[in-house]
N, C-alpha and C positions, 0 to 999 in steps of 0.2 A: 576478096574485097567487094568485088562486084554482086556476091547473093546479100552478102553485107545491108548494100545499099537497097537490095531489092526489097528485103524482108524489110527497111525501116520506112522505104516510102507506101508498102506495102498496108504498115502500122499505122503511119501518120494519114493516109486516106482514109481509112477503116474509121478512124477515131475523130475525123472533122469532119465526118460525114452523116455521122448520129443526130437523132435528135437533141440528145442529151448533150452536146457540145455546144450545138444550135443555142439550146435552151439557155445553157451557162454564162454562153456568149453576151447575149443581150438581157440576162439576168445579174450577173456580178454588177455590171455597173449600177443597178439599182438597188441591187443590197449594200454597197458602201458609201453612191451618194443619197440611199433614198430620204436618210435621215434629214441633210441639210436638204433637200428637195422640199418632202412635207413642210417642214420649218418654214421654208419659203413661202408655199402653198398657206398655210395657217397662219400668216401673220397676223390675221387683219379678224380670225374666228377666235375673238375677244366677247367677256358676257359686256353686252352692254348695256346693261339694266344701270340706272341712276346709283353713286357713289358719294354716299354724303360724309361729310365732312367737317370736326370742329376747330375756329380756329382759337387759340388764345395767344393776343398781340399783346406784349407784354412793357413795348415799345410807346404804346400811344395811339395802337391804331395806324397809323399810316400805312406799317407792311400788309396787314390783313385787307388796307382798304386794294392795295397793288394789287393782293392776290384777287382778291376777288374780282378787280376789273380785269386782271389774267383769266381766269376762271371762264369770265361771261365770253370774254372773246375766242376760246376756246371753244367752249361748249356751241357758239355760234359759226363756227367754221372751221376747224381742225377734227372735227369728230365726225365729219359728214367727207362722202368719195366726193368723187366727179359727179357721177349719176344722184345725187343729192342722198344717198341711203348710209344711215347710222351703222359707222364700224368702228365707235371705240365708246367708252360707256363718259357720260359725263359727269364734270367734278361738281356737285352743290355742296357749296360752302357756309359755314353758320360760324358768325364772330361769336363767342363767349364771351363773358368778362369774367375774372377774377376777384369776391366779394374786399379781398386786402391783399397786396403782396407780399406775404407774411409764407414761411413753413407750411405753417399748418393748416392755411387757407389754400393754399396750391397743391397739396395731398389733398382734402378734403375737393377738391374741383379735377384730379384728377381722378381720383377715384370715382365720384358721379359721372364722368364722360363713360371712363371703362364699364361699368356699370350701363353706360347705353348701347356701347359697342355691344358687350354680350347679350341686351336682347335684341339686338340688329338693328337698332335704330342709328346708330354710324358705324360709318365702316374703321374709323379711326378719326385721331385728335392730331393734333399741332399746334404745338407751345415756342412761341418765337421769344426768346430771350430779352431781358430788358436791355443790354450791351450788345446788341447782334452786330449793330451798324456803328459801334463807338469805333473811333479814329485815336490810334495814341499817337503823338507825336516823337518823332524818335530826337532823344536827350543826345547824342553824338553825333560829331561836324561833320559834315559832307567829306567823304572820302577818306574816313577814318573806318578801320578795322574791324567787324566785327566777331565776337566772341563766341557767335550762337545765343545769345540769351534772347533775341529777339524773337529766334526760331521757339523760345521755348514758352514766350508770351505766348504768342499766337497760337501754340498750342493749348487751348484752351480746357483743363480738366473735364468728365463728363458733370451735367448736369451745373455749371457753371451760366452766369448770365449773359455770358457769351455763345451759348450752344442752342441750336433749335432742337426742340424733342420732340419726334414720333412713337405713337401709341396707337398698336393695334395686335389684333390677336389673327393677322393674316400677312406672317412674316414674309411671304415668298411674293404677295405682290409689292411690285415696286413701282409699278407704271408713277401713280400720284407724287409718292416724295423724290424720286427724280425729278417729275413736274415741277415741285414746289422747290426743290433747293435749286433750279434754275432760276425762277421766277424773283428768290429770295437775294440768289447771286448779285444779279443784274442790277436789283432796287437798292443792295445796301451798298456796291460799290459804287453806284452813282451817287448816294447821299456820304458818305466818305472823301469819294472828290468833293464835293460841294463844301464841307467841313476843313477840305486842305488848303482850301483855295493856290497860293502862288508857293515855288520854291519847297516842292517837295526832293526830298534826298532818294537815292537807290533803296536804302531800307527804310524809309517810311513809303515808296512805291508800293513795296511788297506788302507792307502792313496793308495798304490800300486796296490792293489785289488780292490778300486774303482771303479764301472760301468761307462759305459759310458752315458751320462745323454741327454735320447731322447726329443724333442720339436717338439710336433705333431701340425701344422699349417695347414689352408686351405690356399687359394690361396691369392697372395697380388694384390690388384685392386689401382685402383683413385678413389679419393673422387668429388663432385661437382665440386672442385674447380680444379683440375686436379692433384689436388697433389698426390703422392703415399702412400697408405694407408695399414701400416703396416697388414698381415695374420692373422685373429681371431685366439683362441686357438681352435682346433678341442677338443668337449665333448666325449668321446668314450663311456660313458655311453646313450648320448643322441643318439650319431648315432645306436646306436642298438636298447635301448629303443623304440624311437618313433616305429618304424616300429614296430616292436616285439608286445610292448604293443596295438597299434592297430589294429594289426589282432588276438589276444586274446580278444580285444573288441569285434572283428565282429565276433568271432568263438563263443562267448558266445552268446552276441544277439542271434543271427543264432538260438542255442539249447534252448533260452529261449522263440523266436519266432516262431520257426517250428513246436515243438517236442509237446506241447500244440494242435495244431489242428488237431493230430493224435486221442489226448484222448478223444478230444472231441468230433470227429466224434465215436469214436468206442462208446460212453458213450448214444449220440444220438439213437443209434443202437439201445444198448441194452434195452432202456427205451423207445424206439417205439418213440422219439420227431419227429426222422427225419421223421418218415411217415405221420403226420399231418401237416408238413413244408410243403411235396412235394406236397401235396392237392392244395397250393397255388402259386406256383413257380417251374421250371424246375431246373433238377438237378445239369446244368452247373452253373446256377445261381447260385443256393444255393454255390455252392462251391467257385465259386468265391467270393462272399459276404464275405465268410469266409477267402479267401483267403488276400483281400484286409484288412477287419478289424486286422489281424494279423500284417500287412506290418503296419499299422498305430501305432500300439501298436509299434514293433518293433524300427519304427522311431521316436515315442516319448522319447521312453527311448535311445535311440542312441543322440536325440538332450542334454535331460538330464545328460548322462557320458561324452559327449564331451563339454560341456557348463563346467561342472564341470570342466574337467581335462584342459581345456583353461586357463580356469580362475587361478587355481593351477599353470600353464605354464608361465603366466601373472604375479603372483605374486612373484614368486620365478628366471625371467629374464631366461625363457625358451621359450617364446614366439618367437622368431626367430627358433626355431626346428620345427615348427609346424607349415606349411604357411596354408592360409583361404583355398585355392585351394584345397588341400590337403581332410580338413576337408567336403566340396563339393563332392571332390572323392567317398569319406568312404560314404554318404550318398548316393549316387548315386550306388555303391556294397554293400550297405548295403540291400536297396530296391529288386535289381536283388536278391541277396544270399536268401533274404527268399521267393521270389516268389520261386525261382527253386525248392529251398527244401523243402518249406511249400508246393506243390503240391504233391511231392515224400511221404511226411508223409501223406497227405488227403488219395492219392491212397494206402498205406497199411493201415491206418486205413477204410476205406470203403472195402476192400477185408478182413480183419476179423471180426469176431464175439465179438469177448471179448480181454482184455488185454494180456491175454498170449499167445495167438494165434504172436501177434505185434512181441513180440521178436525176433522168427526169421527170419521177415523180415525187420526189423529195422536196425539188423549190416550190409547191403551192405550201405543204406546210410549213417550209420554211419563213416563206413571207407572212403566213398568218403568225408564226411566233414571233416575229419582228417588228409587227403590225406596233405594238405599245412601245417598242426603242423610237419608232419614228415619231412620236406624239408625244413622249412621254414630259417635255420640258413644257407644253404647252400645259398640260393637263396640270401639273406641278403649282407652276406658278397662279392659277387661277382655276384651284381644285374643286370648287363649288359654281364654275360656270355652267350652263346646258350645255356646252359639247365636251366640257370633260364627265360630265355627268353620263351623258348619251352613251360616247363612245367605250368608255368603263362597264357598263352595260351589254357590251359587246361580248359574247360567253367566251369568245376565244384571245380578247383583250383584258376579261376581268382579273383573271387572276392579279399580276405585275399591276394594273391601272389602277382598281380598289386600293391594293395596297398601297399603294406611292399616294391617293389622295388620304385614305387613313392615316399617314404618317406625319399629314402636313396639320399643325395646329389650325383653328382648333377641332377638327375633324370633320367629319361629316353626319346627315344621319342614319341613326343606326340601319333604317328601312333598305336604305341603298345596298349594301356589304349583301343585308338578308337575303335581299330580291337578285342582286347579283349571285350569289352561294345556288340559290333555288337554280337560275339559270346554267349555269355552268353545270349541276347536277344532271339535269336533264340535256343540253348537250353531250356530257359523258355519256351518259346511261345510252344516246341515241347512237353515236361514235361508238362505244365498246359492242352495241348491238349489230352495226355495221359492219365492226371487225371483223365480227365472229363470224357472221355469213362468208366474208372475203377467206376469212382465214380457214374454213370448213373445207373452202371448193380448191384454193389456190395454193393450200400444204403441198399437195402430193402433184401438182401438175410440174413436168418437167419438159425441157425442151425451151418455148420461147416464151417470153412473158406476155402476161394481158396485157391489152389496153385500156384506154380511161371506160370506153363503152362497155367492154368485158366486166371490168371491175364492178360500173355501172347495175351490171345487168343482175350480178351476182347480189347484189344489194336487194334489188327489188324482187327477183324473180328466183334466188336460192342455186 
């Protein structure tokens, strides 16, 4: 029993005395919390370029007049730190009117808003209901039973003159119509009191306290025939979804593409294969070979979950979330994403000897693959700011980042993706260059592994 213990504290010294323990030690905690970390960190790295805004008060003017004195006192002090500097973008608001309250006068005025949204002259509209702030009084006696059917008024149908409507083609920001159905809250139950006056019942309370009932639209177009063609329902599940779930596709792929031809080279190593490979074939080769069959695997199984997940999109009338284009993208950042970092893994598997050696050179590119999980909800919801712009741009972020902002309506431009695709090219092209040298010198050494200056040197100097 006693070599027992010897041989295990033996193991247990050996193993919390590495770097690579070291490393993991005060790494793990930032690879689980770094997500909510950045989050924290980013709150406030908002675009704050001016957000205008139209309103159409359908009421009479009074709620639009609220908002707008909301609006000014906001923009006058809720948008400014301590240190007096802009960190939230401000709301300019423009009253519209409506030429009749008619059908076809209120398509024809939504349709001109949408119409300015798309050439970026607002960001979006808001149509306040001509009933928003109506008070019914409830027909049964105080402390008599209810049926439900009160619950069922107040549940007011979509597009109903009881519902506020939003119109915009930038589904994932919400900053504003949260703003505004607070703003809205506040104003129409204090003129509901004011309309109760004395001797309200428990359920005319609740009619009182009723929210106000939001209708989130995309934009209203013409159909073929020219006619005006009522705003789809924006999915808010869908517009985060897709993107989200897609660069969680590509972030897996990635680690089930990449991280495999680290093992395999080091497995090589140790079992002397690679040295009877290189009898027959140079060392750029070999690795590229390897490099390539991984990318293939990769793309197999990438054609496989997105076939899947079409199909599922397809059947359940989700296929409009998800254009062909799109899926094209992912394929085309999917391909770059594990060239770059399937050579990153090649090169610290050929600069060590054995498995455990890997670990601590594993977490630098680990955190760079992780880099877009921590950002990625910022970049989302305000996919045409400069720092999700910027940081997309980042060749070892673009793959996952481009995509998740292409995903988000109504896109981005094309220029971006281009000059991204360019970048990432030339990172590969620099990294698979890299490798090669790494992977030339550090096949055939056995015994104890490089270090980062080793590795270094072999980059520069062959």
């Amino acid at each position: 029993m006693r070599k027992i213990f010897v041989i295990a504290g033996r193991d247990y010294r050996a193993a919390v005395k590495t770097k690579s323990f070291l490393i993991s030690l005060l790494i793990m905690p930032l690879m689980m919390g770094g997500s909510i970390l950045v989050q924290i960190l980013l709150k406030d790295k908002v675009d704050i370029t001016d957000k205008h805004f139209a309103i159409v008060d359908r009421t009479g003017g009074t709620l639009a007049a609220k908002l707008q004195e909301a609006a000014d006192k906001r923009n006058s002090h809720e948008v400014l730190d301590k240190n007096g500097a802009q960190t939230k973008p401000k709301f300019i608001l423009e009253k519209v009117a409506a030429k009749a309250d008619t059908p076809a006068a209120l398509d024809q005025l939504r349709y001109d808003l949408s119409e300015r949204v798309r050439k970026q002259e607002l960001f979006g509209f808001l149509e306040i209901g001509p009933e928003v702030a109506r008070f019914e009084r409830s027909t049964k006696a105080p402390g008599e039973a209810r049926d439900g059917s009160d619950e069922q008024a107040a549940a007011a149908p979509p597009d109903s003159p009881r519902v506020v409507r939003y119109q915009s083609n930038s589904a994932t920001y919400d900053a504003f119509k949260n703003w505004a159905v607070g703003v809205l809250n506040k104003e129409v139950q204090r003129e509901r009191f004011d309309s109760a006056h004395v001797n309200v019942s428990q359920s005319e309370l609740q009619e009182l306290l009723r929210p106000v009932s939001l209708l989130i639209k995309g934009l209203t177009s013409r159909d073929k025939e020219g006619k005006i063609k009522d705003a789809p329902d924006e999915n808010q599940i869908a517009s985060f979804g897709v993107p989200g779930g897609m660069m969680f596709l590509m972030f897996m792929l990635v680690l089930v593409g990449a991280t495999p031809l680290m093992q395999a080279v080091v497995e090589e190593k140790m079992q002397r294969i690679a040295e009877v490979l290189l009898g027959s074939i140079r060392p750029f080769e070999l690795m590229l070979g390897k490099l390539l069959g991984m990318v293939g695997v990769s793309l197999t199984l990438a054609a496989v979950y997105l076939g899947g997940a079409y199909w599922a999109a397809y059947r359940y009338d989700f296929a409009q979330f998800i254009p062909t284009s799109l899926l094209l993208w992912f394929l085309v950042y999917q391909m770059l994403a594990v060239l770059m970092f399937g050579s990153l893994f090649i090169a610290i598997g050929a600069s060590c000897t054995d498995m455990r050696e890997t670990q601590s050179m594993t977490w630098p590119v680990m955190l760079l693959i992780c880099i877009p999980m921590f950002v990625w909800l910022n970049v989302i919801r305000e996919p045409n700011s400069s720092f999700a712009t910027g940081i997309s741009l980042f060749p070892f972020a673009t793959p996952m980042l481009m995509l998740g902002r292409q995903a988000v309506p109504p896109g981005i431009p094309l220029w971006q993706p281009i000059l991204g695709v360019c970048l990432v090219l030339l990172t590969t092209t620099l990294c698979v260059y890299a490798a090669g040298r790494i992977f030339r010198v550090g096949i055939l050494m056995q015994g104890k592994g490089a270090n980062v200056g080793q590795v270094l040197r072999w980059v520069f100097r062959g």
